[in-house]
DRENRODREN-296088 format. One record per residue (C-alpha): residue number from 0; residue in three letters; x, y, z. Coordinates in steps of 0.02 Angstrom, whole numbers, plus 50000, padded with zeros to 5 digits. Layout:
# residues N
(marba NUM, ALA, (X, Y, Z))
...
# end
This chain:
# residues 361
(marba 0, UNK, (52001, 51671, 39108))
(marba 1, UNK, (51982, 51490, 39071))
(marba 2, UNK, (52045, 51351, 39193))
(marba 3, UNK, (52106, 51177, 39155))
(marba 4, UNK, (52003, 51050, 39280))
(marba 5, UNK, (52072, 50941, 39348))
(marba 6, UNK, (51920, 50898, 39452))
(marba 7, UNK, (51809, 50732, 39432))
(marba 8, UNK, (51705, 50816, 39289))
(marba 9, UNK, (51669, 50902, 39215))
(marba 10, UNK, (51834, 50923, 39115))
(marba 11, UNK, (51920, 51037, 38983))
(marba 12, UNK, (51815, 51022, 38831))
(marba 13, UNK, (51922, 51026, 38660))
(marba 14, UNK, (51906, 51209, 38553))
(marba 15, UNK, (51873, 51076, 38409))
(marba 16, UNK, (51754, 50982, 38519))
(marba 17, UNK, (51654, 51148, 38573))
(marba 18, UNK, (51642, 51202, 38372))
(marba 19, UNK, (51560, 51038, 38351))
(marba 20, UNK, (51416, 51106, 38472))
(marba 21, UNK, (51378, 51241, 38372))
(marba 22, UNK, (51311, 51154, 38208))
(marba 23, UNK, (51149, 51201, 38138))
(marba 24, UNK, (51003, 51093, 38178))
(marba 25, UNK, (50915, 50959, 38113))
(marba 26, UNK, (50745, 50904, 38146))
(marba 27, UNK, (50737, 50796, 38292))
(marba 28, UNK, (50610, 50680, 38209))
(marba 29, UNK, (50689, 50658, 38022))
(marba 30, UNK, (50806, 50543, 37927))
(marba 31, UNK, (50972, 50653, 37962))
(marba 32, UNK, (50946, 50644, 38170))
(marba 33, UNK, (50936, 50449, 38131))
(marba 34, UNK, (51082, 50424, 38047))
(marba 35, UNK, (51176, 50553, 38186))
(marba 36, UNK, (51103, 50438, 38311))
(marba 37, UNK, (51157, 50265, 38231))
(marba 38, UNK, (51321, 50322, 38233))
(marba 39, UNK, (51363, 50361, 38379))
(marba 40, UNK, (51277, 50201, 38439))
(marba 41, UNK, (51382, 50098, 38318))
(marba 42, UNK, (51534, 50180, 38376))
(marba 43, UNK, (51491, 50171, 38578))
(marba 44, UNK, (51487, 49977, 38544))
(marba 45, UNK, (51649, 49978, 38499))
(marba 46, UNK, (51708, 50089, 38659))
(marba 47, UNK, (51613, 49975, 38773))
(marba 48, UNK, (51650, 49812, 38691))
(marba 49, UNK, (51461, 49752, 38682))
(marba 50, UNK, (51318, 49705, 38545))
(marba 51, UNK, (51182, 49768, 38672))
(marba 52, UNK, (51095, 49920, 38646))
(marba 53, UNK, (51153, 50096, 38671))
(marba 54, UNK, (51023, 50213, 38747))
(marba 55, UNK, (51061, 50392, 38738))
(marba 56, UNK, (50979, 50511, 38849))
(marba 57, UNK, (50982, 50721, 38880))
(marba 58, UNK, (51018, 50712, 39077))
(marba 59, UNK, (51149, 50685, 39194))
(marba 60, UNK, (51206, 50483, 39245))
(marba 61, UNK, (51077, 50494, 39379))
(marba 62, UNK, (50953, 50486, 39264))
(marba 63, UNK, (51009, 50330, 39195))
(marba 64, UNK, (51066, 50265, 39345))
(marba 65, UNK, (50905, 50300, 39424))
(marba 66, UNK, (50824, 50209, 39284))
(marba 67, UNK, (50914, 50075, 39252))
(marba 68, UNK, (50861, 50038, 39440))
(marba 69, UNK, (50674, 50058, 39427))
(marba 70, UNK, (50676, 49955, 39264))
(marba 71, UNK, (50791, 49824, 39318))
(marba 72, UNK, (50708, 49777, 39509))
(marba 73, UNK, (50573, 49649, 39537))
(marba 74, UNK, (50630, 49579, 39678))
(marba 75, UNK, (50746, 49669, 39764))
(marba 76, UNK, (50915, 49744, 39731))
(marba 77, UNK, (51063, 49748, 39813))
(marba 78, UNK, (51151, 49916, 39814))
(marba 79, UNK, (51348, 49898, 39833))
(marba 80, UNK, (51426, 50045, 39903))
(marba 81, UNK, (51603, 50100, 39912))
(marba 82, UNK, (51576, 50279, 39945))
(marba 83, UNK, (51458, 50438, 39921))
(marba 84, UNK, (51406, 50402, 39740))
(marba 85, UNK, (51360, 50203, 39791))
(marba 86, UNK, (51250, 50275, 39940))
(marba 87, UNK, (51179, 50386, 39786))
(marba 88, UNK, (51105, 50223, 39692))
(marba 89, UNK, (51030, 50176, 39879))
(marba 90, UNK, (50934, 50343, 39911))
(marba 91, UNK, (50859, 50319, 39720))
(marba 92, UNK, (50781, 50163, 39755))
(marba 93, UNK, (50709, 50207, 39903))
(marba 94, UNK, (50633, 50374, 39833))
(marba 95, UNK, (50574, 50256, 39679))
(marba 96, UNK, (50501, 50125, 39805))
(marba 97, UNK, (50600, 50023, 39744))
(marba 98, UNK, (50644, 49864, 39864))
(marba 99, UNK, (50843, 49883, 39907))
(marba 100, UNK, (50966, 49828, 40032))
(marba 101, UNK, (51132, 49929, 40066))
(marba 102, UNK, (51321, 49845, 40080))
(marba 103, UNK, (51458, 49970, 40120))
(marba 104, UNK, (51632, 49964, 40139))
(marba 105, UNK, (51743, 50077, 40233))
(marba 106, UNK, (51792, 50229, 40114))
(marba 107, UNK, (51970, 50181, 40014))
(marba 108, UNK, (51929, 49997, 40009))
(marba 109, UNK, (51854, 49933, 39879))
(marba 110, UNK, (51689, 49794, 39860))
(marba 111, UNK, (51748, 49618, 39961))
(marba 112, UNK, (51713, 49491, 39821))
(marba 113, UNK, (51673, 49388, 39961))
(marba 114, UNK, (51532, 49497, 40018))
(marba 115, UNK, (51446, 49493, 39861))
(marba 116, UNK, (51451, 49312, 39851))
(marba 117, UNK, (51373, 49293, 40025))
(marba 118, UNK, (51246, 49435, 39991))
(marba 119, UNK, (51185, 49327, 39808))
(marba 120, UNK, (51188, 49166, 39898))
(marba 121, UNK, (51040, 49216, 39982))
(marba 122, UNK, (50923, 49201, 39845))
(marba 123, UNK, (50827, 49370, 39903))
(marba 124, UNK, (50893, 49492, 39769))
(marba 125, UNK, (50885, 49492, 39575))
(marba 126, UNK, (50981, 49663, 39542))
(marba 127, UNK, (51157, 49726, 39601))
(marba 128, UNK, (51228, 49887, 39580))
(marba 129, UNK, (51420, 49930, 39564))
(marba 130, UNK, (51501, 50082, 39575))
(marba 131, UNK, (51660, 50059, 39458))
(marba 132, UNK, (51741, 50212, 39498))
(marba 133, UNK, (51705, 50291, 39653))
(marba 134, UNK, (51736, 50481, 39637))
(marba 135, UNK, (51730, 50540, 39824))
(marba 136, UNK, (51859, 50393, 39852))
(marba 137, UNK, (51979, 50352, 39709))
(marba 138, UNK, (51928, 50179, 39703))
(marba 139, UNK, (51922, 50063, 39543))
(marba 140, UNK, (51822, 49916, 39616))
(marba 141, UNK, (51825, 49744, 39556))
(marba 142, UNK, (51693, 49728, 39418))
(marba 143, UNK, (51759, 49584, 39318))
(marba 144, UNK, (51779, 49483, 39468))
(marba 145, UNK, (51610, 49530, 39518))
(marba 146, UNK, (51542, 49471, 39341))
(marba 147, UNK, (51615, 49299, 39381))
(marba 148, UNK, (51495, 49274, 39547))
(marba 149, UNK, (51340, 49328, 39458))
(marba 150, UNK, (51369, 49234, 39291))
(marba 151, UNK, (51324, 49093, 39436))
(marba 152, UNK, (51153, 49162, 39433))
(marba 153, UNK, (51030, 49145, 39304))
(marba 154, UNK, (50920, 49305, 39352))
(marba 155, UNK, (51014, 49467, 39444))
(marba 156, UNK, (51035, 49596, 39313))
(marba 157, UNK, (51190, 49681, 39333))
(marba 158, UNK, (51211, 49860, 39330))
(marba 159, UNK, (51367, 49962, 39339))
(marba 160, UNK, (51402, 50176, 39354))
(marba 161, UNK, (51546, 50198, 39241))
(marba 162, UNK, (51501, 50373, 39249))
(marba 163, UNK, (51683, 50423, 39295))
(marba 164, UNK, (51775, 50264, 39209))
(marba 165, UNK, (51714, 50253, 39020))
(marba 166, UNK, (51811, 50310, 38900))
(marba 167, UNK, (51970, 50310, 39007))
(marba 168, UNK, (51974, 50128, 39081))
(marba 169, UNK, (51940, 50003, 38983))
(marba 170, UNK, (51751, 49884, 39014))
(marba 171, UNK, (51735, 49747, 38924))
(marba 172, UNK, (51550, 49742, 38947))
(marba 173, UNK, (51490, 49579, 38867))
(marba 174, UNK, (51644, 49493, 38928))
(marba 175, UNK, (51608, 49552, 39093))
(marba 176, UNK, (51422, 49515, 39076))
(marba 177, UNK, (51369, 49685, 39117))
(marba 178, UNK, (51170, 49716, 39069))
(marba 179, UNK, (51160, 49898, 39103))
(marba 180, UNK, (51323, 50025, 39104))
(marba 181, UNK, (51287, 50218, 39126))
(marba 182, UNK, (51411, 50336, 39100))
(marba 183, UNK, (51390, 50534, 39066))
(marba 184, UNK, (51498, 50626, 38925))
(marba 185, UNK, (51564, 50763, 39031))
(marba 186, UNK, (51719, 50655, 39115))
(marba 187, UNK, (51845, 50541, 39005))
(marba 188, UNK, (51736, 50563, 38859))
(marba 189, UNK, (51783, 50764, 38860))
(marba 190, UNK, (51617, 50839, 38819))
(marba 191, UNK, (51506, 50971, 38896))
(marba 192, UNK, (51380, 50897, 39031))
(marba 193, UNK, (51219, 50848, 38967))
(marba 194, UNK, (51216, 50686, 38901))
(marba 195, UNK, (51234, 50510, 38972))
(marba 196, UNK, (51228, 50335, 38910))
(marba 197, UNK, (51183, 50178, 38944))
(marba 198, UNK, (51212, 49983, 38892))
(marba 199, UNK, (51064, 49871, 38881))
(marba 200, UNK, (51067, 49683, 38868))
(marba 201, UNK, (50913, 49569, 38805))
(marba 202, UNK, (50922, 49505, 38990))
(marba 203, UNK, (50889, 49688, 39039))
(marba 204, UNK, (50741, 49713, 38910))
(marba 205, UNK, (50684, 49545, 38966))
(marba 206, UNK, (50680, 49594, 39150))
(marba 207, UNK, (50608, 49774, 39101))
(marba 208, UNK, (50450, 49695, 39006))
(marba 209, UNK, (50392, 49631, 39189))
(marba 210, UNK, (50417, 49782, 39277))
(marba 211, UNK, (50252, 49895, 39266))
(marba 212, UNK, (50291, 50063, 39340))
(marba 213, UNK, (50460, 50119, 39259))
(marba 214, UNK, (50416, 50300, 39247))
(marba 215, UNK, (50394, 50394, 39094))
(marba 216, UNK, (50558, 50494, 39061))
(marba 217, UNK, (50696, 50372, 39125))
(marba 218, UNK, (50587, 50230, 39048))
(marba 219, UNK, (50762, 50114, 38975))
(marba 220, UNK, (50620, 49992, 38878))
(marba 221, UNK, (50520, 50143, 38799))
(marba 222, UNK, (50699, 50226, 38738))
(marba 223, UNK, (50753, 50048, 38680))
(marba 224, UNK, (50595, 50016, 38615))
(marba 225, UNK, (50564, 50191, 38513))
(marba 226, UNK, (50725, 50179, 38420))
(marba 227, UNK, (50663, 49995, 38370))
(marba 228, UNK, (50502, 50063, 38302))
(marba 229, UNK, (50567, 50236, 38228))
(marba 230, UNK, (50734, 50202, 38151))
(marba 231, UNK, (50851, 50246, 38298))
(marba 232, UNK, (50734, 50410, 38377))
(marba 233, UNK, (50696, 50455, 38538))
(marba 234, UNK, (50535, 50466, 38623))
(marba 235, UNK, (50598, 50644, 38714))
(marba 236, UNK, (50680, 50783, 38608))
(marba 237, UNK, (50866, 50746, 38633))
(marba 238, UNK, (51009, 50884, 38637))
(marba 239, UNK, (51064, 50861, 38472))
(marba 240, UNK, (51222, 50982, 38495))
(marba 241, UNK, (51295, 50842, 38607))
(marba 242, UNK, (51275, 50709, 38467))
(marba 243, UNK, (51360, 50822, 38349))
(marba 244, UNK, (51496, 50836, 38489))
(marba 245, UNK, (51485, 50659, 38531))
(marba 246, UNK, (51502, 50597, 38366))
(marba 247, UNK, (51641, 50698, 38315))
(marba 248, UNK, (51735, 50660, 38482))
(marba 249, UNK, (51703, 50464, 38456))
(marba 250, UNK, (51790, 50449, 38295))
(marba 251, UNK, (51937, 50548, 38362))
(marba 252, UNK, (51939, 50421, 38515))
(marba 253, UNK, (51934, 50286, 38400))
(marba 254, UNK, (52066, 50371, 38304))
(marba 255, UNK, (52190, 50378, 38435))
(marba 256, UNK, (52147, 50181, 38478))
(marba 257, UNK, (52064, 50122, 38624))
(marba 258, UNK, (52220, 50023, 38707))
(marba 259, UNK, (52292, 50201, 38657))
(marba 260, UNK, (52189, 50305, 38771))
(marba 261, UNK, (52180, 50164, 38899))
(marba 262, UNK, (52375, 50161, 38922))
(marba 263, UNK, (52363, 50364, 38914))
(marba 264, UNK, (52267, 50371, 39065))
(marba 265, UNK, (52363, 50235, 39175))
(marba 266, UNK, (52536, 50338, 39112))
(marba 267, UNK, (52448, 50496, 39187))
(marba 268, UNK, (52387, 50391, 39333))
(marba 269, UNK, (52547, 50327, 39374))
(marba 270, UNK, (52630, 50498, 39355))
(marba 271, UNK, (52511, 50559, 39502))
(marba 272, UNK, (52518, 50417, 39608))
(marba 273, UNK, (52711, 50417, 39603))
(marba 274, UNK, (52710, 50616, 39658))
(marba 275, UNK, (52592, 50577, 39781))
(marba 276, UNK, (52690, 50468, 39867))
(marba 277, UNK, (52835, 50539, 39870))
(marba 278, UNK, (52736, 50708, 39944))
(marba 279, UNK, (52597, 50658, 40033))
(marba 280, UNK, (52525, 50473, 40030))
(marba 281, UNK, (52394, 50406, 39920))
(marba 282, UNK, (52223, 50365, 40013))
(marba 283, UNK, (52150, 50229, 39915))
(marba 284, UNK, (52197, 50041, 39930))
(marba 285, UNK, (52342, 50024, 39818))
(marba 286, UNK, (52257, 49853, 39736))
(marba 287, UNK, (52109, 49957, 39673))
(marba 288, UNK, (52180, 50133, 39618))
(marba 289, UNK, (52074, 50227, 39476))
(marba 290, UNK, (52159, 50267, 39318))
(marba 291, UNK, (52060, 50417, 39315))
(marba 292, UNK, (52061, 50502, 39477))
(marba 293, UNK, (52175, 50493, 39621))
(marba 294, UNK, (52133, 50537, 39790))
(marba 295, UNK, (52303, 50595, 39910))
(marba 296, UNK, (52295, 50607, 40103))
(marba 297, UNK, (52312, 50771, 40154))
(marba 298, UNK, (52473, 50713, 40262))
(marba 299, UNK, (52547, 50880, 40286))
(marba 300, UNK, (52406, 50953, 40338))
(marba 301, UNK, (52394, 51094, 40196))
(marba 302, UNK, (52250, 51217, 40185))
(marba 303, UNK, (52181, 51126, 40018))
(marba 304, UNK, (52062, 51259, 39996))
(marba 305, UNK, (52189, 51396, 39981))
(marba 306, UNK, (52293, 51280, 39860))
(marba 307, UNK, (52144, 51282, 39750))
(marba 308, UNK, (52127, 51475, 39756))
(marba 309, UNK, (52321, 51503, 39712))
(marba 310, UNK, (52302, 51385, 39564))
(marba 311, UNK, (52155, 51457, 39513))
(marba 312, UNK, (52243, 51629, 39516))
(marba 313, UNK, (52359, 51531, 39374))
(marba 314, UNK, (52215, 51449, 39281))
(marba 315, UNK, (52199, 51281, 39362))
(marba 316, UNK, (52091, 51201, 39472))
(marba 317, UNK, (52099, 51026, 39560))
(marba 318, UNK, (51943, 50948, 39686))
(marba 319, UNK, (51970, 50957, 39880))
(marba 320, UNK, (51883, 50801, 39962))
(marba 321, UNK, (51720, 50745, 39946))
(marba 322, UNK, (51610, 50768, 40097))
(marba 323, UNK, (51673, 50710, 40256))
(marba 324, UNK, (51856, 50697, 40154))
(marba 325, UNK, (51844, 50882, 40152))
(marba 326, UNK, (52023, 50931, 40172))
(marba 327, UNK, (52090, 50779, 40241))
(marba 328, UNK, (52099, 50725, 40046))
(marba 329, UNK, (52130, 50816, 39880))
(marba 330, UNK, (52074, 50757, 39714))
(marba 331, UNK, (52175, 50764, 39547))
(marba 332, UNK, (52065, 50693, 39389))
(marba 333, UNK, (52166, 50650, 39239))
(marba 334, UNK, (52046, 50583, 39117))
(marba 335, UNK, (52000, 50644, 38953))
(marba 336, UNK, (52105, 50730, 38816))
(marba 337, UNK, (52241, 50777, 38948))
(marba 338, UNK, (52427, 50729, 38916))
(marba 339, UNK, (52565, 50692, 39015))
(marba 340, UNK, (52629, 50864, 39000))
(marba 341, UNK, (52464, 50953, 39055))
(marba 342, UNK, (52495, 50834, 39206))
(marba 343, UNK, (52665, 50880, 39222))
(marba 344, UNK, (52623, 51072, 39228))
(marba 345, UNK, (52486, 51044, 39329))
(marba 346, UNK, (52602, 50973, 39472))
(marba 347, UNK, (52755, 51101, 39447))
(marba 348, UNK, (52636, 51228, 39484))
(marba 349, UNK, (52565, 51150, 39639))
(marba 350, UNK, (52757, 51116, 39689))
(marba 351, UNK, (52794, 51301, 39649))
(marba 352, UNK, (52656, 51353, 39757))
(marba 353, UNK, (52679, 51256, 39912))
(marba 354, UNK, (52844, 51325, 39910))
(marba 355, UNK, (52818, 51506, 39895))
(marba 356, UNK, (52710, 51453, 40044))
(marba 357, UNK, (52880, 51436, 40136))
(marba 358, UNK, (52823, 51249, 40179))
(marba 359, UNK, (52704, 51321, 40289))
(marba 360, UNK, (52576, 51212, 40214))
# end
């Protein structure tokens, strides 16, 4: 039996979505897999708000992410961390030997602006990483603000994971001044896993040009410079079934209107947060909630695991906490092609079942 997630991805996949999968194929190296991949880059700039590049590669975020690191760093980059996905940009920098500095905040608070100022004003470091929506957490930090510091500086490539955001929150990227934005398809886009997805700026090719060892696979300048040379192709064989998905899924995004989608998710948001509160307590600082994901303090001390099982039993599923949050939290995504209703039922049924619990939680 299938289960609706409500987990931080991957998410229920739409039948028409999944169809989309299934097309024939194409040859990865011809005129049809060009014009496949044009569109869907044509149609990401609109969903990100940018004229940069779109890179599209078969992998998870992290490959991106890990990338977008290696390609970006000559110097040394500072790694901003609001939780266990932030730590993850610090551990692939070191692995990469890549020269990198960590700044964490205490999980449920989100980046100090002030930090990051003090951290750029000392000339050492010409990257900085941002988690926009920390998963393990339920924090939206600050990225617009943070644009506005390091629009002061003339050479720190900024690089944001909006593996968990896109599609669901809205990024102005260009506005922002955002030179490399990763997401993956698999959590408000509403696709399979298997794909992710990057921004990149001129400033970002610029910086990449001086960099010599970028790798091979997760080389950003190589992808950007491929499609460039072959008519928007890939130097690795790409999963084609996701670009049938992804292009099919894009126009029905655009369909429904971006502002659309955005005020979906911070309707859904709110409708969590507000049951939260009024059942447990929300653990994230109010001033930077995520419109995707919300993360509730386990205040009545419920066995979160056994939650899950009973919904499970009635075809749902929701995310205890992440690591050390490990049932002291509980995490409800509601990002993708979810409604209010599907929220609705989602929480009924969680009501229902603390109650045939006897409020022995």
């Amino acid at each position: 039996m299938g289960k609706k997630l409500f987990i931080p991805g991957p998410i229920d996949v739409r039948k028409e979505v999944l169809e989309k999968m299934s097309t024939p194929m194409i040859g990865h190296r011809g005129g049809d897999a060009s014009t496949l991949q044009k569109s869907i880059s044509e149609k990401l700039q609109k969903l990100f708000y940018t004229d940069s590049t779109i890179l599209l590669s078969t992998s998870s975020g992290t490959g991106l992410m890990e990338g977008s690191i290696r390609c970006s760093t000559l110097k040394k980059a500072a790694i901003f961390s609001s939780g266990a996905f932030g730590d993850r940009w610090y551990k692939m920098a070191i692995a990469n030997n890549v020269p990198a500095d960590l700044f964490k905040v205490e999980d449920g608070k989100a980046i100090d602006i002030e930090m990051v100022e003090k951290v750029l004003s000392t000339g050492e470091y010409d990257v900085i990483t941002i988690t926009h929506n920390e998963t393990s957490t339920g924090v939206r930090n600050p990225i617009e603000e943070i644009g506005d510091i390091i629009k002061k500086y003339d050479d720190i490539i900024y690089c944001v994971d909006a593996v968990s955001s896109a599609g669901g929150i809205k990024i102005e990227v260009d506005k922002i001044g955002i030179d490399i934005c990763v997401t993956s398809v698999q959590k408000a886009l509403g696709l399979p896993p298997g794909m992710s997805i990057c921004t990149f700026s001129q400033r970002a090719i610029e910086r990449a040009k001086q960099i010599s060892h970028r790798g091979i696979y997760f080389d950003l300048l190589a992808m950007y410079e491929y499609i460039l040379k072959k008519d928007y192709q890939y130097p690795s064989t790409p999963s084609l079934s996701h670009m049938f998905a992804l292009d099919f899924q894009l126009d029905e995004i655009l369909k429904e209107g971006l502002d659309n989608r955005f005020k979906r998710h911070e309707d859904m948001a709110n409708l969590v947060r507000d049951w939260s509160r009024k059942h447990f307590e929300i653990f994230t600082d109010e001033n930077h909630l995520s419109n995707t994901l919300t993360v509730i303090k386990n205040t009545k001390g419920i066995n979160v695991s056994n939650l899950n099982k009973k919904l499970q039993e009635r075809g749902y599923q929701i995310a205890n906490g992440y690591g050390d949050l490990k049932e002291k939290t509980f995490r409800i995504s509601h990002m993708g092609d979810y409604t209010l209703d599907d929220i609705n039922e989602l929480l009924d049924n969680i009501e229902d079942i603390l109650g045939l619990l006897n409020k022995v939680y």
